[in-house]
C-alpha positions as CSV (number, residue, x, y, z in Angstrom):
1,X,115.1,147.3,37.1
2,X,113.9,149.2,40.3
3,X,112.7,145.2,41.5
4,X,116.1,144.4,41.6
5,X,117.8,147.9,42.6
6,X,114.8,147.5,45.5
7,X,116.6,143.7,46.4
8,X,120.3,145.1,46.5
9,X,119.6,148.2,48.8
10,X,117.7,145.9,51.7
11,X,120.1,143.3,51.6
12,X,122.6,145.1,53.5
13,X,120.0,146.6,55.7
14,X,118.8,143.0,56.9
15,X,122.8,142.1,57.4
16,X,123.2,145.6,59.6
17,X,119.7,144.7,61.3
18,X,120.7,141.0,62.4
19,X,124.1,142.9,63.9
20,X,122.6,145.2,65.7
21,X,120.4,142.7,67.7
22,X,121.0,139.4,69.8
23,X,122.7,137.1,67.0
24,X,122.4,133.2,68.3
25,X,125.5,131.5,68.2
26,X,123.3,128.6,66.2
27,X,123.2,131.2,63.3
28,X,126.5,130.9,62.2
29,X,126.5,127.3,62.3
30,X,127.5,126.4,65.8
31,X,126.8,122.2,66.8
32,X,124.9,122.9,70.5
33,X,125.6,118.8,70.1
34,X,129.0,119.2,71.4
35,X,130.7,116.8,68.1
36,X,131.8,119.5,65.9
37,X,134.4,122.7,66.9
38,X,132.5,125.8,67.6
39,X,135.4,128.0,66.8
40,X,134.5,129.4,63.1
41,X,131.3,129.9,64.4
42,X,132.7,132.4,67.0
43,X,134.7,134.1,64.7
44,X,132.4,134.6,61.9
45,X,130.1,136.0,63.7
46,X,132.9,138.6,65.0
47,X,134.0,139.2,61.5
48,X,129.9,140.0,60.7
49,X,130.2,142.6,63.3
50,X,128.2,140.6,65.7
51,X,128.2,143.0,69.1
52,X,125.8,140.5,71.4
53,X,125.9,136.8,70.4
54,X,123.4,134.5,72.8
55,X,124.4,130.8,73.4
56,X,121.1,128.7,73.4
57,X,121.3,125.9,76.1
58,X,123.5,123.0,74.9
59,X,127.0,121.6,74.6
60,X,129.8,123.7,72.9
61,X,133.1,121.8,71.7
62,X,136.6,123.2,71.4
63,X,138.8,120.9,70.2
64,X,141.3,123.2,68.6
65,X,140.0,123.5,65.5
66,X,140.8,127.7,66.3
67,X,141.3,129.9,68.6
68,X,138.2,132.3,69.6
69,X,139.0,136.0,69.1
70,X,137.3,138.6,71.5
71,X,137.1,141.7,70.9
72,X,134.5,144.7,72.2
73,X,131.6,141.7,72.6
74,X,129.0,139.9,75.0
75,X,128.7,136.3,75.0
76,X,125.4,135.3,76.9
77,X,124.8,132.1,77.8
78,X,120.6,131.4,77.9
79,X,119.2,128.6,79.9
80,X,119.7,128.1,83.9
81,X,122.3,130.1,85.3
82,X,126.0,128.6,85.8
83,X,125.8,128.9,89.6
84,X,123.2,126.1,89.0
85,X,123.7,124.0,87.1
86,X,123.8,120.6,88.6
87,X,122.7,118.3,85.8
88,X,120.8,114.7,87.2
89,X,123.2,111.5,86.9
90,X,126.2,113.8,87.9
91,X,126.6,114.6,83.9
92,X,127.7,118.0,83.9
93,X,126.3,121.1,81.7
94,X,122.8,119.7,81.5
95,X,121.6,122.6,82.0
96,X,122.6,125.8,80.3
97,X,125.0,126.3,77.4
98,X,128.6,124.5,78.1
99,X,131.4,125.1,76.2
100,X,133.7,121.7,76.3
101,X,137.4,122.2,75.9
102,X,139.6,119.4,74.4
103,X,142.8,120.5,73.3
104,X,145.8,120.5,74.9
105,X,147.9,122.9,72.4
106,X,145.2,125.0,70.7
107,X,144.7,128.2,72.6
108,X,140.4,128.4,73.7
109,X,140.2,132.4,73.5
110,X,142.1,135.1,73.3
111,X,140.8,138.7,75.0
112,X,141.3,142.2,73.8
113,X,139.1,145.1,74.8
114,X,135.5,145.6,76.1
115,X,134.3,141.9,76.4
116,X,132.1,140.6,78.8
117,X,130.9,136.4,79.0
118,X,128.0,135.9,81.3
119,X,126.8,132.9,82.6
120,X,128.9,130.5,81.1
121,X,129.9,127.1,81.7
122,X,133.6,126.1,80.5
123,X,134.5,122.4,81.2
124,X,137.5,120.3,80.4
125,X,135.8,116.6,80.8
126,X,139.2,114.9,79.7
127,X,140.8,116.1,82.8
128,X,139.8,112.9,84.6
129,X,142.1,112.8,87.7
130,X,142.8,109.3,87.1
131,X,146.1,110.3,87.2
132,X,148.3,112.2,90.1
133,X,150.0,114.7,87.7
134,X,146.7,117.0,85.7
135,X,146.8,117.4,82.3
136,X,148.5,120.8,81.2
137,X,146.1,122.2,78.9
138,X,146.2,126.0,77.8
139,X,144.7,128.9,79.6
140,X,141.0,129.3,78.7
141,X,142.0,133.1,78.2
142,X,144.8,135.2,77.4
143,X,146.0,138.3,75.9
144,X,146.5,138.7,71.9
145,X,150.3,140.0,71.3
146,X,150.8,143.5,71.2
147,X,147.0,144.2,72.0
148,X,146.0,145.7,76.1
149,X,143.7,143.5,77.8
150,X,141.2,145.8,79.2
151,X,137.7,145.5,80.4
152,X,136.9,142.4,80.5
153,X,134.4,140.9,82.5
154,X,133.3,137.6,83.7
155,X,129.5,137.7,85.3
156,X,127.8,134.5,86.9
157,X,130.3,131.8,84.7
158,X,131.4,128.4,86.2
159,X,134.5,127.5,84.9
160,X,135.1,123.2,85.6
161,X,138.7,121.7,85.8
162,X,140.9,124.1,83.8
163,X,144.5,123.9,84.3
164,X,144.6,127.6,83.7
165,X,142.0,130.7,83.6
166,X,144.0,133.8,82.4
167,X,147.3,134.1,82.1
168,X,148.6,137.6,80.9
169,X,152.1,136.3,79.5
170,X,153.1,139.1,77.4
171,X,154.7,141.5,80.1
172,X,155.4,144.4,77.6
173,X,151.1,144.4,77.3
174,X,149.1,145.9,80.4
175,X,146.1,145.5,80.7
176,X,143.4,146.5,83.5
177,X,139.4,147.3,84.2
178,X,139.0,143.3,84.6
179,X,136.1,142.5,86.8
180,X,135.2,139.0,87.9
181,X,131.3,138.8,89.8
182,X,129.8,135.5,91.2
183,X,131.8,133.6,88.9
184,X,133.6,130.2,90.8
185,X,134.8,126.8,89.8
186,X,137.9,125.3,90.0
187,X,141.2,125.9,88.3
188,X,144.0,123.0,89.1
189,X,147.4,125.2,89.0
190,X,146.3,129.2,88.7
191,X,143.6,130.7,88.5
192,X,145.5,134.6,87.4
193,X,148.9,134.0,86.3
194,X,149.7,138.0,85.5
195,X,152.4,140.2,85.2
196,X,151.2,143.3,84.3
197,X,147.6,144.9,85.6
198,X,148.1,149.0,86.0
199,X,144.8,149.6,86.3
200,X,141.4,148.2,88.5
201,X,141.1,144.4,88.6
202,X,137.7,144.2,91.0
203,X,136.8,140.3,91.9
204,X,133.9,139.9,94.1
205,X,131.7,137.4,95.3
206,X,134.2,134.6,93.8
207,X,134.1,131.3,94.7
208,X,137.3,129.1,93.9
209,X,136.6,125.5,95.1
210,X,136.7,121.6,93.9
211,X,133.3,120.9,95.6
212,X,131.5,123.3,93.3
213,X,130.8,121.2,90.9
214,X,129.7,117.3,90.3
215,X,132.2,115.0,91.9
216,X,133.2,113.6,88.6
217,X,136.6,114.2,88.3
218,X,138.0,113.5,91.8
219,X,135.8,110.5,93.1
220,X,138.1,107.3,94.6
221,X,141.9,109.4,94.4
222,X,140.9,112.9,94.3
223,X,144.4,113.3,92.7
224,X,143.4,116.6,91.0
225,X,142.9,118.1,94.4
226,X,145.6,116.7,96.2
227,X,147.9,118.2,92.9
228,X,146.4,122.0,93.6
229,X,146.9,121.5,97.8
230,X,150.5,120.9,97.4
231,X,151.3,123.0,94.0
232,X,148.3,125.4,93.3
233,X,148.3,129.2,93.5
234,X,145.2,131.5,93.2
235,X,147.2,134.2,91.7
236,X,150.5,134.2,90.6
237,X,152.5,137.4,90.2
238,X,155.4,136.8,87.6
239,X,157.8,139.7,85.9
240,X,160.2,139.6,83.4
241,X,163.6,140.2,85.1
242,X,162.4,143.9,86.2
243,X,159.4,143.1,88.6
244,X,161.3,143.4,91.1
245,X,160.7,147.5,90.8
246,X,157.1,148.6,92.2
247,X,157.4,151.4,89.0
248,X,158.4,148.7,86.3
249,X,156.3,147.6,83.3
250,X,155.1,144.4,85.2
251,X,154.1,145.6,88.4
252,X,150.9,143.9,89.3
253,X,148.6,146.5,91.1
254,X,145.0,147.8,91.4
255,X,143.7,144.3,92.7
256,X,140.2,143.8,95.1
257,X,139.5,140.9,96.1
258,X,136.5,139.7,97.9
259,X,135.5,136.2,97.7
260,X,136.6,132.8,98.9
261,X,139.6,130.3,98.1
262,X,139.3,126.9,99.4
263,X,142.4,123.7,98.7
264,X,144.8,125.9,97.2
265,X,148.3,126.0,98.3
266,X,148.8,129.6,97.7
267,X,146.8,132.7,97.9
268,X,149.0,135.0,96.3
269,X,152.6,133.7,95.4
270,X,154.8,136.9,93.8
271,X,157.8,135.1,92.3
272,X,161.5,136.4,92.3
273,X,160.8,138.6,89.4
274,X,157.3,139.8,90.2
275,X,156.0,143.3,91.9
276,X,152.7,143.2,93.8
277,X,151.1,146.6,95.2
278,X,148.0,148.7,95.7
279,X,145.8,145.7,96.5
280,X,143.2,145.1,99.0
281,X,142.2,141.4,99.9
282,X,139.2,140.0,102.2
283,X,137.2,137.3,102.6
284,X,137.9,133.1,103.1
285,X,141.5,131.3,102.5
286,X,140.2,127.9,103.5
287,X,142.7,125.0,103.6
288,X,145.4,127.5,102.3
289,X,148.5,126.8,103.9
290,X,150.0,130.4,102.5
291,X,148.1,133.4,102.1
292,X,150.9,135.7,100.6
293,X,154.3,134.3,99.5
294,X,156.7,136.8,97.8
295,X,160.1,135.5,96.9
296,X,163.4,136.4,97.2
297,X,163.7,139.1,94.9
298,X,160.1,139.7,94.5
299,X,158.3,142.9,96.0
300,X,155.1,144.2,97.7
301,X,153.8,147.4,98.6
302,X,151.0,149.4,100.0
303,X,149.3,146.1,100.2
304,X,146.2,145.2,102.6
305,X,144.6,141.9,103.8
306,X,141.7,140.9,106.1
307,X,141.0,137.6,106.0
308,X,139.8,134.7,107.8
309,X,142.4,132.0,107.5
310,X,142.5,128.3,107.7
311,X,146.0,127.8,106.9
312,X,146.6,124.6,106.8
313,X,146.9,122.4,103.9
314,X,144.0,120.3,102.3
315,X,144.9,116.0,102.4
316,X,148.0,117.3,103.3
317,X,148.8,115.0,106.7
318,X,150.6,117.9,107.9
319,X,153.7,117.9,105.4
320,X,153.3,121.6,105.0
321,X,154.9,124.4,107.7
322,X,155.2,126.9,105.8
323,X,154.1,130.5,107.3
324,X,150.9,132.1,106.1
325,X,152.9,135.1,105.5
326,X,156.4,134.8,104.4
327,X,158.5,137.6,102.2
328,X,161.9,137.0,101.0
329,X,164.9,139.5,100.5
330,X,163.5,141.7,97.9
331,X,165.8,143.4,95.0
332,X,168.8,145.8,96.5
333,X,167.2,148.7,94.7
334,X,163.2,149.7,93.6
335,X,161.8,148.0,96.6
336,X,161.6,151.3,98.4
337,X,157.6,151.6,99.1
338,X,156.9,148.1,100.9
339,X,154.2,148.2,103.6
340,X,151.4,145.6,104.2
341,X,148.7,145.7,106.8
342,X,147.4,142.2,107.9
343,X,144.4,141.8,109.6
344,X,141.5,139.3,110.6
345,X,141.3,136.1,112.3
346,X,143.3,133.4,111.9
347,X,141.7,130.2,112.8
348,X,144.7,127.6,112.5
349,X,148.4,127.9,111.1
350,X,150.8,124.4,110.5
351,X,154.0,126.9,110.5
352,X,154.9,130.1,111.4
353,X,152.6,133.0,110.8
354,X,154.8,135.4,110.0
355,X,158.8,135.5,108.3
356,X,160.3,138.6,107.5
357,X,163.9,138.1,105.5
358,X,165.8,140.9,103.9
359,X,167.0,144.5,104.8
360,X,164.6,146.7,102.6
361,X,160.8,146.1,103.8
362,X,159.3,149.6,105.9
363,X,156.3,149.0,107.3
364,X,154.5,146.1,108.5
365,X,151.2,145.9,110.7
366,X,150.1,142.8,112.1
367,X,146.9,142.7,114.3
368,X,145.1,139.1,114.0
369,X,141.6,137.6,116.1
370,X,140.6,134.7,117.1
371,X,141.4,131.8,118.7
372,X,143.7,130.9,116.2
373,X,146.6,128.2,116.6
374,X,150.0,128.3,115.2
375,X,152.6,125.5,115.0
376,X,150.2,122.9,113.8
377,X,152.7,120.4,112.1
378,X,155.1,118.1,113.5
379,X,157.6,118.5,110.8
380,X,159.8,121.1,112.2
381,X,161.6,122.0,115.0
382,X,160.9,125.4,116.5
383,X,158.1,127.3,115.6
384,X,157.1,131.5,115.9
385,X,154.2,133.4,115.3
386,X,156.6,136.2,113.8
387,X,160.3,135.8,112.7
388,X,161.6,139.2,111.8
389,X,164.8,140.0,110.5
390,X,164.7,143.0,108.8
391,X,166.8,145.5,109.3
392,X,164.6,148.4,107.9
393,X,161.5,147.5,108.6
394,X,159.3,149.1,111.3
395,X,157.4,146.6,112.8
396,X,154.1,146.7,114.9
397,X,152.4,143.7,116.1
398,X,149.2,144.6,118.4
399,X,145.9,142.9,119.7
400,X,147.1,139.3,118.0
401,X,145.8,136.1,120.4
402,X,149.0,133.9,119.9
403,X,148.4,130.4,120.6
404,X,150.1,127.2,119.8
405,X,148.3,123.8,118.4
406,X,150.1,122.4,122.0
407,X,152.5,124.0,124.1
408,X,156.2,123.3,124.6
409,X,159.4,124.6,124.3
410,X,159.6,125.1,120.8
411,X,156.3,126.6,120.2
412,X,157.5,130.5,120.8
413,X,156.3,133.9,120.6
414,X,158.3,137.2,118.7
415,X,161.7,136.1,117.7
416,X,163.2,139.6,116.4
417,X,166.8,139.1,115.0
418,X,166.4,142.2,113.6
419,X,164.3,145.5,112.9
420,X,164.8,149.5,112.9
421,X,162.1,149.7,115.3
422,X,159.7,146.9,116.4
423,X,156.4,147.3,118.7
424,X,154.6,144.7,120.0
425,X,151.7,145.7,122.7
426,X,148.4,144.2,123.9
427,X,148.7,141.3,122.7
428,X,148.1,137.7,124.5
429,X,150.5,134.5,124.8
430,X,148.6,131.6,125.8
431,X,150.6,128.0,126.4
432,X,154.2,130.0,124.4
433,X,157.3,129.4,125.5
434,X,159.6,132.4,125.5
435,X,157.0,135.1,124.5
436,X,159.5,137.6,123.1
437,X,162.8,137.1,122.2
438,X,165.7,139.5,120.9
439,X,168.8,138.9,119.0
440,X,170.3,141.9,120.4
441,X,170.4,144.3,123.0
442,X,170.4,147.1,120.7
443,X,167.8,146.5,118.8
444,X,164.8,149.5,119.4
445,X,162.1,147.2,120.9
446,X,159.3,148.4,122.8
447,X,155.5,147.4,124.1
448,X,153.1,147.5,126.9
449,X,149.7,145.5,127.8
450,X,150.9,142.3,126.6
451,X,149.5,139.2,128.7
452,X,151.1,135.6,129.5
453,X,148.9,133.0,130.8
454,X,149.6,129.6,131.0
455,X,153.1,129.8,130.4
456,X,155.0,126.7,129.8
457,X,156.9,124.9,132.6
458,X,160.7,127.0,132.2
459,X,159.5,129.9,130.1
460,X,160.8,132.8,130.0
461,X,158.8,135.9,128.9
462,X,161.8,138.0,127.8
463,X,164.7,136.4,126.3
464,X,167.4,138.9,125.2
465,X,170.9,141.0,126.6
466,X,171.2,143.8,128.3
467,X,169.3,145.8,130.3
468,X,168.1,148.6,127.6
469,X,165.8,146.1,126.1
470,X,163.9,144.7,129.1
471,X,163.6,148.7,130.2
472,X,161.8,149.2,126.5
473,X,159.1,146.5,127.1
474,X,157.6,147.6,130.4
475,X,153.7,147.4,131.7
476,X,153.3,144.0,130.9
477,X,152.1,141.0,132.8
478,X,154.5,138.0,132.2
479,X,152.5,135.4,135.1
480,X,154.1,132.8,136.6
481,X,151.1,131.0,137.5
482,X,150.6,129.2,140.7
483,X,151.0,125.5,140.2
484,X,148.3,122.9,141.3
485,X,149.0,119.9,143.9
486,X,149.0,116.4,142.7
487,X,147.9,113.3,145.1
488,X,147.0,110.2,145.4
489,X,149.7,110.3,142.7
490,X,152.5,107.5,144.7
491,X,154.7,108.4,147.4
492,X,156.5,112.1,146.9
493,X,154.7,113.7,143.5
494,X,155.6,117.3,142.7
495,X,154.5,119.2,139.8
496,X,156.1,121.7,137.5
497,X,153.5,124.3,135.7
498,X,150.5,125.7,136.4
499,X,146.8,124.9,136.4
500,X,146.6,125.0,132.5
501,X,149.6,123.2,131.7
502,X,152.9,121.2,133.5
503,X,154.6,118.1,133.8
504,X,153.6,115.9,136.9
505,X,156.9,113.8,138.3
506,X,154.6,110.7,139.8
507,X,155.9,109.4,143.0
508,X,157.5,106.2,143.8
509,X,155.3,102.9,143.8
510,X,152.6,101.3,142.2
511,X,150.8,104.0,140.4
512,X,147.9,104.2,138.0
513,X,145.9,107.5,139.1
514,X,146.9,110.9,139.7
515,X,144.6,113.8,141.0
516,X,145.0,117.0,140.3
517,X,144.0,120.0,142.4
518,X,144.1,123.0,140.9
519,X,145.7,126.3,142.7
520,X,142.3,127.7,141.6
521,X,139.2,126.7,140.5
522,X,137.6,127.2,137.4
523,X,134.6,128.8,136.6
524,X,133.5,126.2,135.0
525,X,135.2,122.2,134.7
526,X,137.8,122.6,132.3
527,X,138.7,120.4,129.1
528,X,141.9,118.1,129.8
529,X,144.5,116.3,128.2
530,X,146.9,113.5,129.9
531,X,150.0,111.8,128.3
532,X,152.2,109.2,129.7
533,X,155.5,107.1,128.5
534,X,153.6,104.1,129.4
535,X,150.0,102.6,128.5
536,X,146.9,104.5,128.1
537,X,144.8,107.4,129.8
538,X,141.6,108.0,131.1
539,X,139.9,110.8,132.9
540,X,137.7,109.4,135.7
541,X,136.4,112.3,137.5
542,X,136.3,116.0,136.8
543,X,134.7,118.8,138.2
544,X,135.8,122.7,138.7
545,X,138.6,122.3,141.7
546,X,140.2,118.7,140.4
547,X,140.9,116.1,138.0
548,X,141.8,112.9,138.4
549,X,143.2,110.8,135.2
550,X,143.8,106.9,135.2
551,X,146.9,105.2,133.5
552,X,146.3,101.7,132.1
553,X,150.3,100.6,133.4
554,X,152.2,101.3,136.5
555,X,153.6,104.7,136.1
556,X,155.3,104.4,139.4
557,X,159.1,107.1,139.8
558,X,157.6,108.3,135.5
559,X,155.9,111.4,134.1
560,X,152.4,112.5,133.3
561,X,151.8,115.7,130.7
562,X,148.7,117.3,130.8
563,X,147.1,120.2,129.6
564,X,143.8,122.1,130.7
565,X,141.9,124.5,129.2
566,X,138.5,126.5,129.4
């Protein structure tokens, strides 16, 4: 009798012992073969009270058998780290414990509170790209109904081809303290499609990017890349019909980011019912054509980003203009808070850089580096660097280097149709036509230390009415450059620019050379460009004080374009 008392009192000792320790996924019957659904396997060990379960190295399938149910547990995966997993023969998840995903109805996991998955691979290896549309599976993670999301972490994972990552698409459940660390892969349509995060959503040292893993699924077409350039977001911010209040139930805050997006076609897209504020953003938007897109009806506020941006879109052959920033009209009412501080340096832009629509924004900062380029596609008519018409907003635009892709008269500066008050100082035009121009002679415009170089052959640096605006922007240096002297050019060749840029009107005759003498020399000999309505080009000789280009056909009574720069 005490023998078998003895054997019922240990038995549920051994049961809390095995809970209380690492518990292998392989002990409640999980195939590491990848044939047989891994799902009662997950949730048995949850329902055993399983705190910590270890993945030994292998191949996990979900085929929608179940869905996985976290809740206040750590998944780690054993073997070689995610971040390095590049298996030989290009097969991927030979190394480490992989987790393939099958179905396209059966939801993978759902998320509640306290969990944390660490290095992880999660692979969809039906999601071919043989095809230009992806498949649409579900989100690898969501929300359970009526439960908050909250602290929920993702550490070191590699997540492969998902249509989806989370998607939080119960807006009456918040959910926060969501932390993402060295965790990258590729996600085909969004990576976070949320609608309501109130408290600290921390992502650092992300990676999103197709060329992070084996090129298995995009070799030949690469139609699964060419599907996220042109409809892809990084993070979408949705509501329910109220997100258009910065106080509602599905106002998307708390957000720092710090990582680097690469092919997508949109950073951060807040949709006509969504609310974005309180959020910080830095690092790389590479081949992303726009950084923050908030629709009519949509709304930002107290947001910052410092960036570098390459805004233009991946295989896209310069289809997309959009502007890397662009914010629609936002609600009539609790849109009161906007601001947004944008800074960095923007590298290249195939639009605008900046459209401002609707009465209601307040403040917005813009202050970008580099040698950046605007007004890289040919798909539009006139371009800007900043369209504002915003009755309301206040308006500061300083130190920005504006720049087109190549100059002419629809490549322009500041086009302010409207603003309550609108600064723009120290910043430099290079190659714009019409630096600043303003809808309005009553319109409370003002800067200094602004610089024109290289103006474009009928520029001009103000264009506006009346006399109270032009008195407003004083201290700046709108130059008229000196224009070089063409020769050897035919009989009676004049030239309309300056040294950097013009039109030369070649003289009557036989002609096929032109030189160029600039009106100053260079430091050192500059870069040059030549066009013609007839033949070909060629520069022959070049030095510091001159240029001399070749034309392959009489150019005789024509016109040559060129453009020179350091």
């Amino acid at each position: 009798m005490k023998r078998f008392v003895l054997v019922l009192l240990l038995f549920p000792l051994i049961a809390s012992a095995q809970q209380g320790s690492n518990v292998s996924l392989l002990t409640f019957g999980a195939d590491p073969t990848g044939t047989n659904d891994v799902a009662a396997a997950f949730n048995n060990a949850a329902a055993a009270g399983a705190s910590h379960i270890t993945v030994p190295p292998g191949k996990y399938l979900l085929n929608g058998a179940g869905t996985v149910a976290l809740n206040n547990i750590e998944i780690d995966c054993l073997g070689s780290a995610a971040g390095a997993n590049y298996g030989p023969g290009g097969v991927y998840g030979s190394n480490g414990a992989t987790f393939l995903l099958t179905s396209t109805s059966v939801q993978p996991f759902t998320v509640a509170n306290a969990v944390r998955i660490k290095n992880c691979n999660f692979y969809w290896p039906n999601q071919t790209g043989r095809s230009p549309t992806p498949i649409a599976y579900p989100p690898l993670f969501t929300e359970p109904s009526g439960t908050q999301l909250a602290n929920f972490e993702l550490i070191g994972d590699r997540i492969i081809d998902a249509y989806d990552v989370l998607d939080a698409s119960n807006v009456n459940d918040s959910m926060g303290g969501i932390q993402l660390v060295d965790t990258v892969g590729y996600a085909i349509r969004y990576w976070f499609s949320v609608a309501n995060v109130q408290e600290t959503w921390t992502i650092a040292g992300m990676a999103a990017d197709w060329n992070l893993y084996q090129n298995v699924a995009n070799a030949g077409s690469q139609y699964l890349v060419k599907w996220t350039a042109a409809n892809g977001a990084f993070i979408h911010v949705f509501g329910n019909g109220n997100g258009s209040t910065t106080t509602s139930t599905v106002s998307v805050g708390g957000l720092v980011f710090s990582g680097s997006v690469f092919a997508y076609n949109k950073l951060v897209w807040v949709d006509g019912t969504g609310a974005f504020n309180e959020s910080t953003l830095s690092g790389i938007a590479d081949s992303v054509p726009r950084v923050l897109e908030v629709d009519a009806g949509g709304c930002f506020a107290q947001v910052s980003i410092n960036m570098l941006y390459w805004s233009n879109q991946y295989l896209g052959g310069g289809v997309d203009n959009a502007p890397v920033f662009s914010f629609g009209a936002p609600a009539s009412s609790g849109c009161t808070d906007t601001g947004i501080d944008i800074g960095g340096s923007l590298i290249q832009a195939q639009g605008d850089v900046l459209d401002v629509s609707g009465p209601l924004f307040k403040t917005i900062n813009l202050h970008l580096g580099g040698n950046g380029q605007y007004a890289q596609s040919s798909t539009r008519g006139t371009y800007y660097f900043a369209n504002i018409n915003s009755a309301n907003s206040i308006f500061t635009a300083t130190g920005n280097f504006i720049q087109p892709l190549a100059p002419g008269s629809t490549k322009r500066g500041f086009n302010i149709q409207r603003c309550y008050q609108c600064v723009i100082s120290n910043n430099t035009f290079s190659g714009v036509y019409n630096p600043i121009a303003v809808a309005s002679s009553t319109i409370p415009i003002s800067g200094s230390g602004n610089i024109s170089t290289s103006p474009f052959p009928g520029s001009v640096a103000i264009v506006g009415t009346g006399d109270y605006v032009h008195a407003m922007l004083m201290g700046n240096v709108w130059a008229d450059a000196p224009s070089p002297v063409a020769s050897a050019c035919g009989s009676g060749p004049t030239v309309n620019g300056s040294d950097a840029l013009g039109t030369i009107s070649v003289g009557t005759g036989t002609v096929t050379a032109c030189t160029l003498t600039f009106a100053n020399a260079w430091s050192i000999a500059p870069r040059c460009f030549f066009s013609t309505g007839v033949g070909y080009t060629f520069i022959s000789a070049l030095s510091v004080s001159a240029v001399t280009v070749n034309i392959s056909a009489n150019d005789g009574g024509g016109s040559i374009w060129y453009w020179c720069q350091p």
